[in-house]
C-alpha positions in Angstrom: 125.5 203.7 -61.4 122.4 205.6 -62.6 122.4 207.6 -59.2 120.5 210.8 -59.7 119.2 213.5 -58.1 115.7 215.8 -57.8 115.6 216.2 -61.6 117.4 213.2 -62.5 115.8 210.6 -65.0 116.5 207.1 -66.2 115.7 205.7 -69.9 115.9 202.0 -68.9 113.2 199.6 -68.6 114.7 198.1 -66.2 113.0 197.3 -62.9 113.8 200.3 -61.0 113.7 201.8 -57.4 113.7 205.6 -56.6 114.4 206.3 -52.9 113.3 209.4 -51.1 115.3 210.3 -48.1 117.0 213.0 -46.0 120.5 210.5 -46.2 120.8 210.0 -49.8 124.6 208.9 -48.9 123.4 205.9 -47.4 122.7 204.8 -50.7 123.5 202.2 -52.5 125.7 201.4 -49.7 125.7 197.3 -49.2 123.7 197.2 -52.5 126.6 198.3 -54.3 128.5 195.2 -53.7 127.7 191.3 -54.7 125.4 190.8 -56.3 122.8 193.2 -55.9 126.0 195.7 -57.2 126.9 193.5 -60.0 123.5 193.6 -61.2 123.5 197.2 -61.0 126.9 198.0 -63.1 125.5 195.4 -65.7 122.1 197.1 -65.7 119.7 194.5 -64.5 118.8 197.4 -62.1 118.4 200.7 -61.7 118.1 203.0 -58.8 117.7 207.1 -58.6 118.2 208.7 -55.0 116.5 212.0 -53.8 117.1 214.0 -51.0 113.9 214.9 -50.1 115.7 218.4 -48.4 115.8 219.6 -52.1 112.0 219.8 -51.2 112.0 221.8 -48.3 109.8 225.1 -47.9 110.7 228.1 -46.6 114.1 230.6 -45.6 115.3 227.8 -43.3 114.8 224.6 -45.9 111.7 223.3 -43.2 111.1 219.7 -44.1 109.0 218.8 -40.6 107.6 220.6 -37.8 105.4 220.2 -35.0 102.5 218.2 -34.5 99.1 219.6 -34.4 96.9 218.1 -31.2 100.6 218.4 -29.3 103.4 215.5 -28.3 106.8 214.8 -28.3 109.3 214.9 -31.5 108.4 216.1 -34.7 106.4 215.5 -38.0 107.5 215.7 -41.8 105.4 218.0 -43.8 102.7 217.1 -46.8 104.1 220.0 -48.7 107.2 218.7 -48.9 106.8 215.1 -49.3 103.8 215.2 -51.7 106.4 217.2 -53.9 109.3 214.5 -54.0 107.3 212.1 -54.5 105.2 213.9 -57.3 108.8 214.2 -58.9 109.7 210.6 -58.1 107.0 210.0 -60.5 108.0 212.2 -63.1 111.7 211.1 -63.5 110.9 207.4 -62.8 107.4 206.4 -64.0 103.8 207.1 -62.7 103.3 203.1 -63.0 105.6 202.5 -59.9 104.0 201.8 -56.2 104.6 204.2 -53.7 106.3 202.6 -50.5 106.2 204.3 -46.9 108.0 202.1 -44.3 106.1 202.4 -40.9 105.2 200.1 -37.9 101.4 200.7 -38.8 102.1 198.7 -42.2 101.8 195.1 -43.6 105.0 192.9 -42.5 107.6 192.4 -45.2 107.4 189.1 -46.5 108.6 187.0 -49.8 105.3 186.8 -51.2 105.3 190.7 -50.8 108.9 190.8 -51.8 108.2 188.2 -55.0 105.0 190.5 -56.2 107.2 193.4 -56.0 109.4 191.6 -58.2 107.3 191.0 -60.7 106.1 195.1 -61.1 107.6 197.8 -63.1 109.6 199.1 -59.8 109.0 201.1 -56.6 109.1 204.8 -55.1 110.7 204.2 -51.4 109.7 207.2 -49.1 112.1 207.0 -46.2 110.3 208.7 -42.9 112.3 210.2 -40.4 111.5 211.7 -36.9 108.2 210.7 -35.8 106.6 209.7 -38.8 104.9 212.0 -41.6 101.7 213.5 -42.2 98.5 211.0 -42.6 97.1 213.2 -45.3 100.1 212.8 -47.7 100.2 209.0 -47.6 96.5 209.1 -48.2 96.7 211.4 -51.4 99.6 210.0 -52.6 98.4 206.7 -51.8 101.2 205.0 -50.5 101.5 201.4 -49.5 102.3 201.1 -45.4 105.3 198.4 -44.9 106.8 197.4 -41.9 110.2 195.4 -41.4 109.3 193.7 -38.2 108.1 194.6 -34.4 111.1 196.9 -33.8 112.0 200.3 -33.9 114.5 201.5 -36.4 115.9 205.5 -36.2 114.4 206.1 -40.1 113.1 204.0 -43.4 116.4 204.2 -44.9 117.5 200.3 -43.5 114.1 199.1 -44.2 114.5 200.0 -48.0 117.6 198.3 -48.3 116.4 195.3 -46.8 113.4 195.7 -49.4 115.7 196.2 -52.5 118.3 193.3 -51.4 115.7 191.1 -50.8 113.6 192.3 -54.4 116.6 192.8 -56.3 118.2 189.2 -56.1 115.2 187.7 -57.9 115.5 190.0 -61.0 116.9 188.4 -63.8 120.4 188.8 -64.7 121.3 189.3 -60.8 121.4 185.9 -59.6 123.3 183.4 -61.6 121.2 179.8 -60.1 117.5 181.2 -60.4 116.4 177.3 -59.5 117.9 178.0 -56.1 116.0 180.7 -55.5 112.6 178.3 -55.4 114.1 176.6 -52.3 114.6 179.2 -49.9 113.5 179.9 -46.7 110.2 181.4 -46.7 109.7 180.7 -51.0 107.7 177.1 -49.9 106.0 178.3 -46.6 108.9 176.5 -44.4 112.1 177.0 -43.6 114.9 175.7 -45.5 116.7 172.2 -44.5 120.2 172.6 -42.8 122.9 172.6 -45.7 126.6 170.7 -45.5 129.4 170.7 -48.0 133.5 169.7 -47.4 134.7 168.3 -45.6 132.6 165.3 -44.9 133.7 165.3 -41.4 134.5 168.2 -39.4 135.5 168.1 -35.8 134.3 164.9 -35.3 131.1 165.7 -36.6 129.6 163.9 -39.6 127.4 164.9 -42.5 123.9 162.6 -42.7 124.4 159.7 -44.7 121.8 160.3 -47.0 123.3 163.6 -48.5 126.1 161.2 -49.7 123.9 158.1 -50.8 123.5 160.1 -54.1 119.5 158.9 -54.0 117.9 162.0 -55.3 114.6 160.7 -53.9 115.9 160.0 -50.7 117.4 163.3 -50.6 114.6 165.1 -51.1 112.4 163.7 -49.0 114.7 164.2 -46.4 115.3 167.8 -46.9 111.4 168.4 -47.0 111.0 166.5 -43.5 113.8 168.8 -42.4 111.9 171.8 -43.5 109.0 170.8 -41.3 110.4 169.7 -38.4 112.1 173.0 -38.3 109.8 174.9 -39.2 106.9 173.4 -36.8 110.0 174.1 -33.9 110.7 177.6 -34.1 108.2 179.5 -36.2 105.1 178.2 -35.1 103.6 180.8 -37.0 104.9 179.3 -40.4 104.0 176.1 -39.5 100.4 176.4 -38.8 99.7 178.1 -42.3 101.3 175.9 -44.4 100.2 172.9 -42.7 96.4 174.6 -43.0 97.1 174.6 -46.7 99.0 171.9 -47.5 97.9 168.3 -44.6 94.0 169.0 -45.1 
């Protein structure tokens, strides 16, 4: 696996993620298995890891410190960061966006996750403590995301989340692309309730339709699933799609 360090560089074309972070052990951790992992061994991938401690400044390796104005905890430096990620971009590409997971950012979403996709790859920087300097994300201008309204002890889940979600809609990674188009979240709803053997289970049946083998049927039943769902527990969801799509 083309895991690298601070001077490390890749010759693929490949889609690509380099990840900053003070735990590069946590990587590629779950992406290293199914099929985000298969699709790294065969190359359809590639991801670099930095420690972003290889940047520290002075006798003591500093890679945060204090905040100005006061407060509790403490802050990672623009020194140091704005360093890692300036050789980020020298091993892996100046083309690739530059990712900072934080509360203050855009919600991850497929749409995010498919235009992503669709680039030449990303440079994760994983925060840690309170958060990092505002004038490093600013010159490096990096692209705020957030994984949802909770609180998480660093970016380092976030950016697996991110990758697992991007990777699987590389090519080469997921053998069915076609199922890929009717996932949760690809259409705007959620996805219909799915049933395989045994036909009954515990007294419980599968719908009759699913085994009428009327394609037609089928699918229309499966979309009326997706709303109903959808309209019942993200409400959210529900009122943009049906803005764009019952008008």
């Amino acid at each position: 696996m083309p895991l690298t360090g601070k001077d490390g560089t890749t010759d693929s074309n490949n889609w690509s993620a380099h990840v900053l972070t003070l735990y590069p052990d946590m990587f590629p951790g779950p992406l290293g298995q199914s099929l985000a992992g298969r699709g790294l061994e065969k190359g359809a991938w590639d991801l670099q890891v930095s420690n972003i401690r290889d940047y520290a400044v002075g006798k003591h390796n500093t890679v945060d410190d204090s905040p100005f104005g006061g407060g509790a905890g403490m802050v990672m430096r623009p020194d140091v960061l704005g360093n890692a990620v300036d050789a980020a971009k020298a091993a892996s590409g100046d083309d690739k966006r530059v990712i900072y997971f934080s509360p203050r950012g855009r919600v991850l979403d497929q749409a995010y996750v498919r235009e992503i996709s669709e680039g030449p790859g990303v440079i994760l920087v994983c925060g840690r403590f309170e958060g990092i300097d505002q004038r490093v994300i600013e010159a490096r201008q990096m692209e705020e995301v957030c994984l949802g309204d909770f609180i998480l002890s660093g970016g380092e889940i976030a950016a697996l989340a991110m990758l697992d979600a991007v990777v699987r809609l590389l090519p080469g990674v997921t053998g069915n692309q076609a199922s890929l188009t009717e996932e949760s979240f690809e259409t705007g709803l959620l996805e219909y309730p799915h049933y395989t053997r045994p036909p009954v289970w515990e007294d419980r049946g599968v719908p009759d339709v699913l085994l009428s083998g009327h394609h037609e049927k089928i699918k229309e039943w499966r979309q009326r699933c997706s709303e109903e769902l959808t309209k019942q527990r993200r409400a959210d969801l529900w009122e943009r799609w049906s803005d764009e799509n019952l008008k």
